[in-house]
N, CA, C, O and CB atoms as a CASP TS submission, in Angstrom:
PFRMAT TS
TARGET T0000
AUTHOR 0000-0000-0000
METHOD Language model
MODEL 1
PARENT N/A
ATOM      1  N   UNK     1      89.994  74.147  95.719  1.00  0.00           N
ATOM      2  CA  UNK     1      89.915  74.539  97.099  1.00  0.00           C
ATOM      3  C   UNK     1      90.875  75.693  97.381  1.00  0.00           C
ATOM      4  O   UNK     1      90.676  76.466  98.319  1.00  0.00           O
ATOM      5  CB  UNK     1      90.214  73.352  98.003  1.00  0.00           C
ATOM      6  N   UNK     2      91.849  75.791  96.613  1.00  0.00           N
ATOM      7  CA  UNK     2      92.602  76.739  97.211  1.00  0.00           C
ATOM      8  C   UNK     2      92.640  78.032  96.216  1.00  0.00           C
ATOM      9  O   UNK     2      93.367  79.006  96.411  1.00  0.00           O
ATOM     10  CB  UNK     2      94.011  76.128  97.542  1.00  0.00           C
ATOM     11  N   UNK     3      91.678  77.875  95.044  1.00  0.00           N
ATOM     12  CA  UNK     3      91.242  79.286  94.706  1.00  0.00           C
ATOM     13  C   UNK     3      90.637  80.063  96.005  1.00  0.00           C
ATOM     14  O   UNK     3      91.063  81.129  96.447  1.00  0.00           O
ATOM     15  CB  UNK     3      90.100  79.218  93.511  1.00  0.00           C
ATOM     16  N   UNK     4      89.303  79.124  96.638  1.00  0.00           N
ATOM     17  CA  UNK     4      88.538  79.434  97.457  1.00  0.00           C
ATOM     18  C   UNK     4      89.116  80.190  98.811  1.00  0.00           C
ATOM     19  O   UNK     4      88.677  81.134  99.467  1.00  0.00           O
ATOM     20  CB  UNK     4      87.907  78.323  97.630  1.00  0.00           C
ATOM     21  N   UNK     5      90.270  79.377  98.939  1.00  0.00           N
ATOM     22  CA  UNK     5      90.999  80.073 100.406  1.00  0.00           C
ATOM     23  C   UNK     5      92.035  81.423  99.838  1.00  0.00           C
ATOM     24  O   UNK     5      92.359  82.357 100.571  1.00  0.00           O
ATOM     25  CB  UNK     5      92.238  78.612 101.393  1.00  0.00           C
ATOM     26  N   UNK     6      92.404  81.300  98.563  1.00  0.00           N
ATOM     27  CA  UNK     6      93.008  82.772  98.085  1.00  0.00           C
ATOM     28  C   UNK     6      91.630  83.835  97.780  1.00  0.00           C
ATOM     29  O   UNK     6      91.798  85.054  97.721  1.00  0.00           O
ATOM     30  CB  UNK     6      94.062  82.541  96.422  1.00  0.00           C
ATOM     31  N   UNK     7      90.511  83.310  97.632  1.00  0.00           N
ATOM     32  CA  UNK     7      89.527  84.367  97.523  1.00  0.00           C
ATOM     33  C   UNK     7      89.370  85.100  99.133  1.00  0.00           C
ATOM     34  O   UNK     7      89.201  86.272  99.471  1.00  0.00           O
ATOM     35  CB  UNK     7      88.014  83.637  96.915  1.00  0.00           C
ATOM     36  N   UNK     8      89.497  83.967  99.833  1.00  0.00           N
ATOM     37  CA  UNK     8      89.148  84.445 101.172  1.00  0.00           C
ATOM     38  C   UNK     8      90.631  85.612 102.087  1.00  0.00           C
ATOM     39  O   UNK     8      90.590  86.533 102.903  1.00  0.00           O
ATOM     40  CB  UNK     8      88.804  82.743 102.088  1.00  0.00           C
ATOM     41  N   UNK     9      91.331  85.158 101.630  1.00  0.00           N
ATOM     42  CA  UNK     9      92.460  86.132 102.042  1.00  0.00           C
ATOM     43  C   UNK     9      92.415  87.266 101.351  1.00  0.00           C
ATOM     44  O   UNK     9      92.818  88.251 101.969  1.00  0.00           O
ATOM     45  CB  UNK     9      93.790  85.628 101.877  1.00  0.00           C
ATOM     46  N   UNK    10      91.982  87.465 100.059  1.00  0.00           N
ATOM     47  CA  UNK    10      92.134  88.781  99.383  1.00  0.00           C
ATOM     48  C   UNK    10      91.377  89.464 100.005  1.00  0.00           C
ATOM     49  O   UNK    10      91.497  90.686 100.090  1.00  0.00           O
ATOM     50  CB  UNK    10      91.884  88.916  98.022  1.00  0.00           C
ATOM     51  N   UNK    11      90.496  88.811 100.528  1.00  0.00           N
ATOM     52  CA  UNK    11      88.625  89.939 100.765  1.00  0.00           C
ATOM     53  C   UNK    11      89.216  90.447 102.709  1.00  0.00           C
ATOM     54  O   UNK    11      89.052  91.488 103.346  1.00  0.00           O
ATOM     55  CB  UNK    11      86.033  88.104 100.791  1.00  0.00           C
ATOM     56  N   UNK    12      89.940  89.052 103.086  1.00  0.00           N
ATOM     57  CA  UNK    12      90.261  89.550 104.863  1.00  0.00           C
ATOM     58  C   UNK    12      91.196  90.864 104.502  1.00  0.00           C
ATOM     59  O   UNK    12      90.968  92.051 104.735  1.00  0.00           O
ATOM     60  CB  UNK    12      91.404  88.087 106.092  1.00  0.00           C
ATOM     61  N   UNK    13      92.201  90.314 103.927  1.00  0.00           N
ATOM     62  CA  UNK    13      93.022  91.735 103.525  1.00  0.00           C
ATOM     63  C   UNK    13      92.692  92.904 102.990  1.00  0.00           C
ATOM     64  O   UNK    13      92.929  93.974 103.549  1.00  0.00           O
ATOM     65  CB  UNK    13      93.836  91.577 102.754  1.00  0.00           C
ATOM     66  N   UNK    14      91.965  92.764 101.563  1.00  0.00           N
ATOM     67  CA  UNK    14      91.497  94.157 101.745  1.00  0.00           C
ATOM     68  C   UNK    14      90.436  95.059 102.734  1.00  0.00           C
ATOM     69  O   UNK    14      90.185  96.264 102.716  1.00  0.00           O
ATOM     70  CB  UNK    14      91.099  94.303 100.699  1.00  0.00           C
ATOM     71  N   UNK    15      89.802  93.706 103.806  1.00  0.00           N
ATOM     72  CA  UNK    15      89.269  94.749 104.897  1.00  0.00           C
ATOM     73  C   UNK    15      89.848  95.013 105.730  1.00  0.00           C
ATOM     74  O   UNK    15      89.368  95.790 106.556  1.00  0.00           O
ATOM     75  CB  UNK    15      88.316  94.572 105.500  1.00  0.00           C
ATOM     76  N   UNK    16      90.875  94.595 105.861  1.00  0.00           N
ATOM     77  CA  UNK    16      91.853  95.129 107.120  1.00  0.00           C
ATOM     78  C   UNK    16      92.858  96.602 106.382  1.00  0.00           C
ATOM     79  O   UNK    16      93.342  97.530 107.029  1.00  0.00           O
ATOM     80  CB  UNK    16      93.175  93.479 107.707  1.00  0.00           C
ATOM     81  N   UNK    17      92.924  96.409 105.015  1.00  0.00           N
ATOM     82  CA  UNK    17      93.450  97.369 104.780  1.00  0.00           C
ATOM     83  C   UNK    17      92.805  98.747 104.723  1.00  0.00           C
ATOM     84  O   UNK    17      93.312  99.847 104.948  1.00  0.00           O
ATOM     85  CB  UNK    17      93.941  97.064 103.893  1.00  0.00           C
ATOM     86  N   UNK    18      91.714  98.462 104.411  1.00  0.00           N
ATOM     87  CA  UNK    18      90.791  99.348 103.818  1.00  0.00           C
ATOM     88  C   UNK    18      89.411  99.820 104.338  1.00  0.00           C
ATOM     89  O   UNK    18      88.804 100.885 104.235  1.00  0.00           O
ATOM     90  CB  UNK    18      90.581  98.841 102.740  1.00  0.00           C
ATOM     91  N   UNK    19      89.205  98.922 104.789  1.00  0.00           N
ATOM     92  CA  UNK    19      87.493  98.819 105.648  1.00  0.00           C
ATOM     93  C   UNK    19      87.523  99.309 107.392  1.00  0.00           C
ATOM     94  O   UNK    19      86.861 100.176 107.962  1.00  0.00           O
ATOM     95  CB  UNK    19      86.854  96.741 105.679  1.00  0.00           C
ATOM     96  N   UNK    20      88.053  98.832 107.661  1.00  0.00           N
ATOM     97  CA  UNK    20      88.317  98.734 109.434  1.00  0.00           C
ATOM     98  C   UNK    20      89.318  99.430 110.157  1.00  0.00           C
ATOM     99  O   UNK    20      89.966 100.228 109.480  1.00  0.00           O
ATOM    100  CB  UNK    20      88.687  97.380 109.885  1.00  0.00           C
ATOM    101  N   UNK    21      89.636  99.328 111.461  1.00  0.00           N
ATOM    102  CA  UNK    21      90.487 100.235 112.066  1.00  0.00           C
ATOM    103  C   UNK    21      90.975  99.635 113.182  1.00  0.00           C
ATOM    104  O   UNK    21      90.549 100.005 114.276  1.00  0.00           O
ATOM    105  CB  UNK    21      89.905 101.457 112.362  1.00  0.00           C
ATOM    106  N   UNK    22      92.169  98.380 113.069  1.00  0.00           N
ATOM    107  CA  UNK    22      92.265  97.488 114.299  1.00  0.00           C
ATOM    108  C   UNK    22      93.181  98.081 115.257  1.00  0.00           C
ATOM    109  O   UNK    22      93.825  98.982 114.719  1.00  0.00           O
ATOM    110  CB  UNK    22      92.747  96.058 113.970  1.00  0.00           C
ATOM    111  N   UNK    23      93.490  97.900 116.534  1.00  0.00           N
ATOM    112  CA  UNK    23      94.136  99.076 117.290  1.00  0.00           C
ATOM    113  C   UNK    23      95.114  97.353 117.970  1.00  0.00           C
ATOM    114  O   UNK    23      94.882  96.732 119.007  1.00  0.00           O
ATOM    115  CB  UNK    23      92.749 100.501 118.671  1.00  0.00           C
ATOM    116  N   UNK    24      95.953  97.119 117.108  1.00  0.00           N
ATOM    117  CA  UNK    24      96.632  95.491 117.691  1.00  0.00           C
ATOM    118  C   UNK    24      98.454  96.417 117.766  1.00  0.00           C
ATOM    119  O   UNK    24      99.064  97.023 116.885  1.00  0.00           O
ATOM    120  CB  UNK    24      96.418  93.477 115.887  1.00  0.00           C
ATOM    121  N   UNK    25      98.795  96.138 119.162  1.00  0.00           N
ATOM    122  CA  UNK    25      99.930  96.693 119.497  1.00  0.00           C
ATOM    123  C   UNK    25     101.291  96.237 118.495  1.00  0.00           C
ATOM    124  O   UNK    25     102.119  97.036 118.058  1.00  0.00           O
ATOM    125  CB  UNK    25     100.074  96.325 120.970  1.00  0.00           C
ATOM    126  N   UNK    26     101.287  94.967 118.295  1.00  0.00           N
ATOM    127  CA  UNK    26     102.194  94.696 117.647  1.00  0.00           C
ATOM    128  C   UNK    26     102.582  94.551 116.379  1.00  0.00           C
ATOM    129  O   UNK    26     103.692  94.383 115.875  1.00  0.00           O
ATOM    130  CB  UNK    26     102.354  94.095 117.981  1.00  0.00           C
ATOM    131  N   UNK    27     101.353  94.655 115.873  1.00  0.00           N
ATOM    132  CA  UNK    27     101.264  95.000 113.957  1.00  0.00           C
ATOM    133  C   UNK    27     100.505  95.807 113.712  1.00  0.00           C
ATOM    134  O   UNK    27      99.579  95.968 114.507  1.00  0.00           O
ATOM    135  CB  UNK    27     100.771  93.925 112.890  1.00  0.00           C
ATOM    136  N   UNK    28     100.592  96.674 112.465  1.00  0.00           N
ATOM    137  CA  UNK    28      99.824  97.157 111.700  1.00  0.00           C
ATOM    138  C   UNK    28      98.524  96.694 110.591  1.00  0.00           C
ATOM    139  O   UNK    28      98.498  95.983 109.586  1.00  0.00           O
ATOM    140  CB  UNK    28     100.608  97.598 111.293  1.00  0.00           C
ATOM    141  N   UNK    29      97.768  97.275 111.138  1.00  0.00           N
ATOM    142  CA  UNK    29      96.301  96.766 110.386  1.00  0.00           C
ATOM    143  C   UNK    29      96.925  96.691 108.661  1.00  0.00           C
ATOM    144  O   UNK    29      96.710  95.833 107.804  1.00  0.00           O
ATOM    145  CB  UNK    29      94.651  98.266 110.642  1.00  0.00           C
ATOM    146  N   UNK    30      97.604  97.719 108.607  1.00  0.00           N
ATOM    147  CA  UNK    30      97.558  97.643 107.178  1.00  0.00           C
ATOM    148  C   UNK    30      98.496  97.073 106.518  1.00  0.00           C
ATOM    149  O   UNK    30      98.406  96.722 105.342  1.00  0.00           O
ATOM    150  CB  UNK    30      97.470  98.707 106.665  1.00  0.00           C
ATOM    151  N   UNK    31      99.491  96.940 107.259  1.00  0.00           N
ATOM    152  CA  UNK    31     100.597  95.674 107.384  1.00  0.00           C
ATOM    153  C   UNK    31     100.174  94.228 106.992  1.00  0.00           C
ATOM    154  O   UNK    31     100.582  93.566 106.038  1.00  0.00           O
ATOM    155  CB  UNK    31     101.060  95.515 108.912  1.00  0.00           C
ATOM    156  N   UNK    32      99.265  93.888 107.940  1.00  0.00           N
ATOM    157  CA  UNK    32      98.825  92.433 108.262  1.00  0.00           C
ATOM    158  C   UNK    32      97.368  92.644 106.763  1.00  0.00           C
ATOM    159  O   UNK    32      96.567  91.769 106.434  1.00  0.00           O
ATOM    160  CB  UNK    32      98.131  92.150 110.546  1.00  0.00           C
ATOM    161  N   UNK    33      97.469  93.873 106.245  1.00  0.00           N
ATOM    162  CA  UNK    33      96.042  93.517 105.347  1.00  0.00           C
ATOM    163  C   UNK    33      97.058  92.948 103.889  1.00  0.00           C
ATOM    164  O   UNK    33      97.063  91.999 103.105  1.00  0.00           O
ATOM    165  CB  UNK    33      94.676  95.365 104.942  1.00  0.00           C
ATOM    166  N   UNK    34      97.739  94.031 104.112  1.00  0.00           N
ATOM    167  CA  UNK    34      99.194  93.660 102.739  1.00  0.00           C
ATOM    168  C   UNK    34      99.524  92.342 102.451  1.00  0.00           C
ATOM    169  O   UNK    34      99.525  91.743 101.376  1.00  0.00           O
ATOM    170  CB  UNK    34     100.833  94.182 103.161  1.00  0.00           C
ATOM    171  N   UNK    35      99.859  91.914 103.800  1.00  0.00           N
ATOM    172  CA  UNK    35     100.199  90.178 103.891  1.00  0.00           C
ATOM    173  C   UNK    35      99.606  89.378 103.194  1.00  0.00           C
ATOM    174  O   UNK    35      99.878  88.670 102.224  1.00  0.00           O
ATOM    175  CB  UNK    35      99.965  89.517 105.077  1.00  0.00           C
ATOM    176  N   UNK    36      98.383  89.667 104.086  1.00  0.00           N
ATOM    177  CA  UNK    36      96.809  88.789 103.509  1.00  0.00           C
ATOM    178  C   UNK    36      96.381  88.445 102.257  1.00  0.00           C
ATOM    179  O   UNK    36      95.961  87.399 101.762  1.00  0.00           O
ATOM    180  CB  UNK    36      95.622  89.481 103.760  1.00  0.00           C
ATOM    181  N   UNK    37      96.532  89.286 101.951  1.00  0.00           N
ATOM    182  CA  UNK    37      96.111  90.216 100.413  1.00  0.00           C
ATOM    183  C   UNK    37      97.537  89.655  99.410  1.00  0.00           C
ATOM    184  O   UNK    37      97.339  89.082  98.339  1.00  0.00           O
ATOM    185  CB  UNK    37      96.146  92.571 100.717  1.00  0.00           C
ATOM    186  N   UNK    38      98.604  89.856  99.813  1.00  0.00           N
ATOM    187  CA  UNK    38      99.658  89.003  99.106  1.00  0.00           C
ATOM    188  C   UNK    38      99.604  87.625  98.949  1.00  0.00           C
ATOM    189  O   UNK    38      99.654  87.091  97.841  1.00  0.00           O
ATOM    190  CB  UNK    38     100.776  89.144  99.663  1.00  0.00           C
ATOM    191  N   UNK    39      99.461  86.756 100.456  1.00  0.00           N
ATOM    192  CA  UNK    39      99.329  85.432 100.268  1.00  0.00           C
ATOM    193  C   UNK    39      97.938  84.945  99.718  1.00  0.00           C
ATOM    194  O   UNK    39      97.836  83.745  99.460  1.00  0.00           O
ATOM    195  CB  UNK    39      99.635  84.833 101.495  1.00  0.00           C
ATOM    196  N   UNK    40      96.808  85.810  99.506  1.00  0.00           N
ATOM    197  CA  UNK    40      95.539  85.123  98.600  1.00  0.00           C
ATOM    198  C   UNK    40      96.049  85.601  96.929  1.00  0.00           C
ATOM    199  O   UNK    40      95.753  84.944  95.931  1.00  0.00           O
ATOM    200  CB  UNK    40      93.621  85.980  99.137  1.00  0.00           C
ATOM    201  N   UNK    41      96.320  86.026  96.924  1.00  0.00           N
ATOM    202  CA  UNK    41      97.126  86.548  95.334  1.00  0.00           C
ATOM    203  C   UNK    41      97.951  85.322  95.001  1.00  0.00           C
ATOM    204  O   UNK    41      97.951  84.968  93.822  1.00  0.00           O
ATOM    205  CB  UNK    41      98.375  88.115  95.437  1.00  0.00           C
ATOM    206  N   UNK    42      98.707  84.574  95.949  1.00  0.00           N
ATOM    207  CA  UNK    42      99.816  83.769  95.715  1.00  0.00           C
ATOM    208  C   UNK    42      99.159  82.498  95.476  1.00  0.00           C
ATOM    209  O   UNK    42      99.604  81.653  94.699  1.00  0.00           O
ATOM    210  CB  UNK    42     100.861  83.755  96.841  1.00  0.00           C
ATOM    211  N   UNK    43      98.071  82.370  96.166  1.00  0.00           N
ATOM    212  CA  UNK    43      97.587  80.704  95.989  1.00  0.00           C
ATOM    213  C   UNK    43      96.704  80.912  95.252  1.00  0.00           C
ATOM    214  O   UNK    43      96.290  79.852  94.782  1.00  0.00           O
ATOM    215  CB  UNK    43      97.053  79.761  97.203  1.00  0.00           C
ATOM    216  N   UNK    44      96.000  82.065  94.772  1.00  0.00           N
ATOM    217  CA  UNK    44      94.845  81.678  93.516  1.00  0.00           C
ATOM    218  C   UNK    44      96.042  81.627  92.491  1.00  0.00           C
ATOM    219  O   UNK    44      95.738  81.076  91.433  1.00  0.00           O
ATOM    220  CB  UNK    44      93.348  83.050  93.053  1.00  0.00           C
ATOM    221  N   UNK    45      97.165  82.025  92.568  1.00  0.00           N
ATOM    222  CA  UNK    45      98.005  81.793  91.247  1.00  0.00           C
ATOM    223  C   UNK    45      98.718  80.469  91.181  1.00  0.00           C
ATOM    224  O   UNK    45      98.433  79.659  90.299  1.00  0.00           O
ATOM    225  CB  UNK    45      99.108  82.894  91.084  1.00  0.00           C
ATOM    226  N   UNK    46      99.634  80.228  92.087  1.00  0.00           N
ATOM    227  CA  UNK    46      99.284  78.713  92.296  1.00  0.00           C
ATOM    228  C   UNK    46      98.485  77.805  92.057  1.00  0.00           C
ATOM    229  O   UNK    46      98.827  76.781  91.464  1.00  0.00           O
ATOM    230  CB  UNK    46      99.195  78.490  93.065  1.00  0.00           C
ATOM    231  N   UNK    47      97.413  78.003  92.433  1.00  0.00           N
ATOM    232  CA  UNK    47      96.539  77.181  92.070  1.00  0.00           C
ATOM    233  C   UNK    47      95.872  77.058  90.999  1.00  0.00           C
ATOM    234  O   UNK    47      95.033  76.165  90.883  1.00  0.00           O
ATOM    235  CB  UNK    47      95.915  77.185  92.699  1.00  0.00           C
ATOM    236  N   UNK    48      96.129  77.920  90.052  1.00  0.00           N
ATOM    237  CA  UNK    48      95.911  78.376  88.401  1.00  0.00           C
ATOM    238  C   UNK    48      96.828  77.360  87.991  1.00  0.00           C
ATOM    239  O   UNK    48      96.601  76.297  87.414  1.00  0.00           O
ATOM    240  CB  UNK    48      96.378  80.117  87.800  1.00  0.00           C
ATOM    241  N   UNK    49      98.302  78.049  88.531  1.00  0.00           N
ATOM    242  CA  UNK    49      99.400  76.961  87.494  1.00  0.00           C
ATOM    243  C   UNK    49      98.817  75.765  87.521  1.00  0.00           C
ATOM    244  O   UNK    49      98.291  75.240  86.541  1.00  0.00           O
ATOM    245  CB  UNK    49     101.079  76.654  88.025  1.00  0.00           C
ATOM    246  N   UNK    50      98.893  75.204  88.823  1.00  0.00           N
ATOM    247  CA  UNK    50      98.703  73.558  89.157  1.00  0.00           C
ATOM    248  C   UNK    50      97.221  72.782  87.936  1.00  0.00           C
ATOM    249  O   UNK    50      97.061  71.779  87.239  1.00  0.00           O
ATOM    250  CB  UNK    50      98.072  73.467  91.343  1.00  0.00           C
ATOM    251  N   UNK    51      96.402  74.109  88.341  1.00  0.00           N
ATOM    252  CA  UNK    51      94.976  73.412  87.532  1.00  0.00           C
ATOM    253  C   UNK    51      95.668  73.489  85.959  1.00  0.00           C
ATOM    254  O   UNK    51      95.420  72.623  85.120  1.00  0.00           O
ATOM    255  CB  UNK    51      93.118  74.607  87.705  1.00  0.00           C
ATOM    256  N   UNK    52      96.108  74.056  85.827  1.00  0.00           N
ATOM    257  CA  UNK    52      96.658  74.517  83.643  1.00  0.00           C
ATOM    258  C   UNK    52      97.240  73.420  83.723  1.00  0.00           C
ATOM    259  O   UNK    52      96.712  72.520  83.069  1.00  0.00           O
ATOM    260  CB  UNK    52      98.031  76.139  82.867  1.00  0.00           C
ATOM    261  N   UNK    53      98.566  73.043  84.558  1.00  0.00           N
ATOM    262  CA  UNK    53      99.354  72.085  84.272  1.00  0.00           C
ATOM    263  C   UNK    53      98.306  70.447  84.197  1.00  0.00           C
ATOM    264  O   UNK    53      98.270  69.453  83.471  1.00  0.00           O
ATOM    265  CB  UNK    53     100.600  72.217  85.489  1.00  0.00           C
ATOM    266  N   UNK    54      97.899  70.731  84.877  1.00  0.00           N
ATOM    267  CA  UNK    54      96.512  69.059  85.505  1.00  0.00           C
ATOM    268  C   UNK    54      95.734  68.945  84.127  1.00  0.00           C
ATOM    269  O   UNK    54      95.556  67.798  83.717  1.00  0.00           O
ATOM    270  CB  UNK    54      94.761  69.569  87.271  1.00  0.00           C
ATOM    271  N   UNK    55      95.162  70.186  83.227  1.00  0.00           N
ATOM    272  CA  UNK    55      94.355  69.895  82.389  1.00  0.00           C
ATOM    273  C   UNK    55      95.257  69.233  80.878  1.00  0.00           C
ATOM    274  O   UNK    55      94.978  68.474  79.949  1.00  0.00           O
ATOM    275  CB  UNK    55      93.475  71.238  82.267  1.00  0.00           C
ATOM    276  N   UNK    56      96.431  70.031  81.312  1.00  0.00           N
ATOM    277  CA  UNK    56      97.392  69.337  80.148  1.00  0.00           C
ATOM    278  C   UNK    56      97.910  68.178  80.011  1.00  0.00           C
ATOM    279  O   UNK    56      98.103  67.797  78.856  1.00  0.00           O
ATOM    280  CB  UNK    56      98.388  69.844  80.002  1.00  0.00           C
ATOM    281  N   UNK    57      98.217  67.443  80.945  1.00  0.00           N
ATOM    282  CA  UNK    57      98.736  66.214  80.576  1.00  0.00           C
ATOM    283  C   UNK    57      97.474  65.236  80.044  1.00  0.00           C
ATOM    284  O   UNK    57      96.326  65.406  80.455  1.00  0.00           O
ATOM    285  CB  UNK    57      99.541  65.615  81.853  1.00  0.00           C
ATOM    286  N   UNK    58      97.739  64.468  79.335  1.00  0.00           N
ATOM    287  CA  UNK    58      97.376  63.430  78.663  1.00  0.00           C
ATOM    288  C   UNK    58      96.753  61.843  79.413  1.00  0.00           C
ATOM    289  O   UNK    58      97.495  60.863  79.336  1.00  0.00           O
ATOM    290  CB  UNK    58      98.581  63.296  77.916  1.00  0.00           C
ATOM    291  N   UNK    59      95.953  61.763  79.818  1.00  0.00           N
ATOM    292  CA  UNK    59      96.251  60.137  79.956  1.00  0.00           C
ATOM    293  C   UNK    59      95.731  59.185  78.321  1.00  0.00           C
ATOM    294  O   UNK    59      94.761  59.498  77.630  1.00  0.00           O
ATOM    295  CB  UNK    59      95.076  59.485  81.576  1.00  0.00           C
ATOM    296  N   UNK    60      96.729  57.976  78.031  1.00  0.00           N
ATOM    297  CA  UNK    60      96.129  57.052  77.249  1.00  0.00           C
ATOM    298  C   UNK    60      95.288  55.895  77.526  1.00  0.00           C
ATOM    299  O   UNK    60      94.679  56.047  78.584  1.00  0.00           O
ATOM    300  CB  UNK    60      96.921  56.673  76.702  1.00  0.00           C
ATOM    301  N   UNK    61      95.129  55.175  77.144  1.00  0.00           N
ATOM    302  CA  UNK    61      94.358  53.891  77.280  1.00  0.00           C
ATOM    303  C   UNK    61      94.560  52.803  76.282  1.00  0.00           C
ATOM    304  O   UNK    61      93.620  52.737  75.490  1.00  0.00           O
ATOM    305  CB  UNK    61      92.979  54.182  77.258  1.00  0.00           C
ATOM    306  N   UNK    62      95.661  51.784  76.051  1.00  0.00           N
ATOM    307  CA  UNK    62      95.865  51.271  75.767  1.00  0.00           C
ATOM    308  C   UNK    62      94.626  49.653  76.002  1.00  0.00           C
ATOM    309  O   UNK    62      94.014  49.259  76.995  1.00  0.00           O
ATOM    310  CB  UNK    62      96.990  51.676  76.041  1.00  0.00           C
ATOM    311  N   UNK    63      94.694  49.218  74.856  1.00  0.00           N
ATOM    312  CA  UNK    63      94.053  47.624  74.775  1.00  0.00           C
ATOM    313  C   UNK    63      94.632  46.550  74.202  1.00  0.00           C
ATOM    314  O   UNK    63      95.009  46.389  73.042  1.00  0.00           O
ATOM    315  CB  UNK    63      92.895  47.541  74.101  1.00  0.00           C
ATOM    316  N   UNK    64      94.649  46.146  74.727  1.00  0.00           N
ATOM    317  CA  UNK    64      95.542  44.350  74.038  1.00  0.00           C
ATOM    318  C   UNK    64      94.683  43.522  73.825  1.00  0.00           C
ATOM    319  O   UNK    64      94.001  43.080  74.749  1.00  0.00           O
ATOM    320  CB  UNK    64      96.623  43.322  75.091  1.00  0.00           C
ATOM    321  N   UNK    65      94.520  43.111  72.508  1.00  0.00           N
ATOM    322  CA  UNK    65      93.682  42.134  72.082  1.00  0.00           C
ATOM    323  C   UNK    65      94.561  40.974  71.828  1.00  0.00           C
ATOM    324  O   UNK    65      95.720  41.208  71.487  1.00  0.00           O
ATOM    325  CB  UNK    65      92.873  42.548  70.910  1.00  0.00           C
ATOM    326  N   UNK    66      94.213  39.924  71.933  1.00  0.00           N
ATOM    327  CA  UNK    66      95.264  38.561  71.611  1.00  0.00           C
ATOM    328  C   UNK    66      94.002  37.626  70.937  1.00  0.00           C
ATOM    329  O   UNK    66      92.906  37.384  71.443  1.00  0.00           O
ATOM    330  CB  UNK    66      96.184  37.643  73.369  1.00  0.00           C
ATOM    331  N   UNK    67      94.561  37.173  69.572  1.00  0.00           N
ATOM    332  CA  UNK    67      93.793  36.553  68.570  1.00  0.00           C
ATOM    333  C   UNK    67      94.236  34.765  69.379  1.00  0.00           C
ATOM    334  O   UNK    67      95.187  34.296  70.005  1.00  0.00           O
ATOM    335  CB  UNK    67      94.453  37.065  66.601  1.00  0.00           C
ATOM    336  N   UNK    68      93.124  34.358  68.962  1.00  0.00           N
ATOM    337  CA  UNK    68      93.267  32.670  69.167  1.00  0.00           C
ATOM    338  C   UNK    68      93.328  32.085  68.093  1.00  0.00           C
ATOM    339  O   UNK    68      92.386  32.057  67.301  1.00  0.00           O
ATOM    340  CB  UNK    68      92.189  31.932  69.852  1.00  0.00           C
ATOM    341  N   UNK    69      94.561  31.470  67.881  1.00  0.00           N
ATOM    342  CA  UNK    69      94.613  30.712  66.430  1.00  0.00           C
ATOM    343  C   UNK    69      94.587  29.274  66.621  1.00  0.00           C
ATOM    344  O   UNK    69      95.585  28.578  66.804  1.00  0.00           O
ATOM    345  CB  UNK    69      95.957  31.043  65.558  1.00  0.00           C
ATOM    346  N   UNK    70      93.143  28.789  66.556  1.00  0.00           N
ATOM    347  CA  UNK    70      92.961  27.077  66.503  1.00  0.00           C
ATOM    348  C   UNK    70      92.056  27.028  65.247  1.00  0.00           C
ATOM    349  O   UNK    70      91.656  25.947  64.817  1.00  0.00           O
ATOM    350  CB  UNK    70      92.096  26.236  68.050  1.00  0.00           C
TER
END
């Protein structure tokens, strides 16, 4: 899920950086595309580590058999 939401920030950001022309008094379009575009970079990588680390660990499965001696 959170590849999906870093895909979605890269694509808002690079249209705000690149595509469009927002006229917002208190930030810069290309400011706020930088951001965007940084924090979807940050969680598809994140979310890389987390999945690498998840595929690596191990689970076992142990069984206990107990013999009946009569």
């Amino acid at each position: 899920m959170a590849i999906g939401l870093g895909v979605v920030l890269v694509v808002a950001g690079a249209v705000l950086m690149w595509a469009i022309e927002l006229n917002i008094e208190f930030i810069d379009d290309f400011t706020l595309g930088l951001i965007l575009l940084l924090a979807g970079i940050g969680a598809i990588v994140i979310s890389l580590i987390i999945n690498a680390q998840r595929s690596r660990s191990k689970t076992t499965h142990v069984e206990e058999r107990r013999h009946d001696r009569n």
